[in-house]
N, C-alpha and C positions, 0 to 999 in steps of 0.2 A: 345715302342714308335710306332714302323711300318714303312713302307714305304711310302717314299714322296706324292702326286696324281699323281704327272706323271710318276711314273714309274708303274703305271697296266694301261696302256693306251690300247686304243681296238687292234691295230696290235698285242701286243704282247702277250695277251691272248690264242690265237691259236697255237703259236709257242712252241716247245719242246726245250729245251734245253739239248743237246748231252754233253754238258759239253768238246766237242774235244777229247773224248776215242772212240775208236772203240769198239763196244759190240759182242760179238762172239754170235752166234746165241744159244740159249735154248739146253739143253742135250737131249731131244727127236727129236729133229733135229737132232743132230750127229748120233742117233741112227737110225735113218731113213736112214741118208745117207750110213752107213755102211752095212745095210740091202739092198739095192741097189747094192751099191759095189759087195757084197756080192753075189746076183743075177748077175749081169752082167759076175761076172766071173766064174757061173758055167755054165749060159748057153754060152757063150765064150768058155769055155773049151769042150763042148757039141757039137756044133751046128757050129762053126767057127763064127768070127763077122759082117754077112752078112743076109740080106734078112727077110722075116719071118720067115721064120722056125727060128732063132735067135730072134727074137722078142714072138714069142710063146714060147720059149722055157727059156727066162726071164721069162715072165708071169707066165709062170709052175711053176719054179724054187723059186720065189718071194711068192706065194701063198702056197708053200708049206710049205716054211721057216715062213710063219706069222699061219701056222694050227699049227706047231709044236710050234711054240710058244702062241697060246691061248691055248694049251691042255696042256703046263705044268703049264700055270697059274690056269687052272681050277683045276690041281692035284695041287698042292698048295695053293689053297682056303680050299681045306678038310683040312690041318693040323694048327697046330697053330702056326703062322710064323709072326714075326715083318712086320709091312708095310715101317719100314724102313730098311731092307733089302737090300740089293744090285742089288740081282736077282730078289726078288720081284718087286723092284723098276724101272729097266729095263724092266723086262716083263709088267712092268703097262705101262712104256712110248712107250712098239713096238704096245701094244695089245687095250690101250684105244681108239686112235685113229678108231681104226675097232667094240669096239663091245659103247662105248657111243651112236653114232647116231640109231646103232641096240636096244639100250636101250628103247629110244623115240618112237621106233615103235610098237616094241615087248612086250604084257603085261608080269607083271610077273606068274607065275602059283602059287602061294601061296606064301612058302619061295625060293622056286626055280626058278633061274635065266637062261631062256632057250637061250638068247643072244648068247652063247658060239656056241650052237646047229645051229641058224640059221647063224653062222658065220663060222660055219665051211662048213655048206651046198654052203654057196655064194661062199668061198674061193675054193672048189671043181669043181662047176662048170664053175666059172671062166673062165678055160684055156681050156674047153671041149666045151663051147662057141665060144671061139673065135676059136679054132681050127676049128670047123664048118664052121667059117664066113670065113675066110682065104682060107680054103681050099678045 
């Protein structure tokens, strides 16, 4: 039968209904935050939790932890490994975020996907950067 005329009135077209659950945010957000975490306390343990030199030494820290994980996903592209995987599956959600927008930019070379290459050059210089600008 459908719903009455007035209830799609123009106010409530716009409006989302939450339903009153709280939604816990998407699993590549927790893994981000972890990755963070994760950074904070090594350069913490590093650096003491003050100044730049602790603020660079996040950045280092942070940029290393995301090399080391686009090169094991790239070793993991050679073999033939479920996409729904576990590991694959977290390394898709630490590593897309960094090399998708480098996708858009970067053509491909035939069948080979250089993305990994200019992402590991940006994550490199990075923290050699800013050390520069800082210091």
């Amino acid at each position: 039968m459908g719903r009455p005329w007035w209830y799609d009135s123009y106010w409530e077209k716009g409006k989302k209904s939450t339903g009153g659950r709280f939604h816990l945010p998407r699993r590549q957000s927790w893994v981000w935050i972890a990755l963070v975490i994760l950074s904070l306390l090594l350069a913490t343990g590093s650096t003491g939790p003050v100044g730049i030199a602790w603020f660079l030494s996040f950045v280092y820290y942070l940029c290393r932890i995301l090399v080391f994980a686009v090169f094991i996903r790239v070793i993991l592209s050679w073999f033939m490994i479920s996409r729904y995987n576990r590991i694959v599956v977290l390394l898709d959600d630490v590593t897309e975020p960094i090399l998708s927008p480098l996708r858009r930019v970067v053509p491909r070379l035939g069948m080979f996907d250089v993305t990994p290459l200019v992402a590991f050059a940006i994550l490199y210089f990075i923290p050699f950067i800013l050390n520069r600008i800082f210091s």
